[in-house]
N, C-alpha and C positions, 0 to 999 in steps of 0.2 A: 216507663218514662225514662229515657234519657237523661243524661245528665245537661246536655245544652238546653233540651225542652227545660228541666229545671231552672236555668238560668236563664235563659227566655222570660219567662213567667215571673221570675224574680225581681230581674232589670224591667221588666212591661212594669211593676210594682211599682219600683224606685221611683220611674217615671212620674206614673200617676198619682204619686206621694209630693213627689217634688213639686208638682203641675200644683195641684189642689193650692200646698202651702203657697207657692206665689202669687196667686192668685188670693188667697187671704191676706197678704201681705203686700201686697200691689195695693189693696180698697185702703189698708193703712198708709201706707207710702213708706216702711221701713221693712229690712230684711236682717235676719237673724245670721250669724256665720252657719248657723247649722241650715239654715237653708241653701246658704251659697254654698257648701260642702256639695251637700244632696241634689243640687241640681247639676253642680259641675260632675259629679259621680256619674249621674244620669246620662251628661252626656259626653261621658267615656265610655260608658257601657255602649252606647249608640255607634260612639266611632269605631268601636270594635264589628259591633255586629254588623256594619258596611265594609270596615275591610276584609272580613270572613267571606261574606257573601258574593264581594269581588273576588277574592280568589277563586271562589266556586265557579265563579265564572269563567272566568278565565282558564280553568283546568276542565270544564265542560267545551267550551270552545276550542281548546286543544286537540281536546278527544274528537271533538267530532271532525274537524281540521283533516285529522292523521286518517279516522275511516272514510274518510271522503277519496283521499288521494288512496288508498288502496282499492275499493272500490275499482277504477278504471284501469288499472293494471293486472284486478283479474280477469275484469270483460276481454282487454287485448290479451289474454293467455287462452280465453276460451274462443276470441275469433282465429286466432292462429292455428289450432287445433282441430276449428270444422274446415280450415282451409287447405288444410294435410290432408287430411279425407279424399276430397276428389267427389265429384260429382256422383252421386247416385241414382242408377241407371235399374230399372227393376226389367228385369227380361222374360 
């Protein structure tokens, strides 16, 4: 396991810790500071794991960007090539 898988699983925790208590505390109508801690925690931990995921994006998109544009500059090195050739004539 990874150490992100670990924190994954951890923060998914947090979450579902935080979720539960406010919803216990919703049916009351009062909220404890230590729930407002835990939920605000939760969701930093959230805001993070989207802007992770956008960069991933972003840096797969790149990549794929950059093999795309090479891709068609090796086709025109290989048409240029059979074009040197000359016509093949079997006798």
């Amino acid at each position: 396991m990874t150490s992100q898988d670990g924190q994954s699983h951890g923060d998914s925790e947090s979450r579902q810790n935080a979720s539960s208590r406010e919803e216990e505390h919703a049916s009351e109508g009062a909220f404890t500071l230590s729930d407002l801690v835990a939920a605000i925690h939760a969701m930093g931990e959230t805001q993070r794991e989207m802007e992770n995921t956008i960069k991933e994006l972003k840096s797969s998109v790149a990549k794929q960007s950059k093999e795309n544009e090479r891709l068609p500059q090796k086709s025109v090195a290989a048409r240029k090539r059979s074009k040197q050739k000359g016509p093949s004539f079997v006798t």
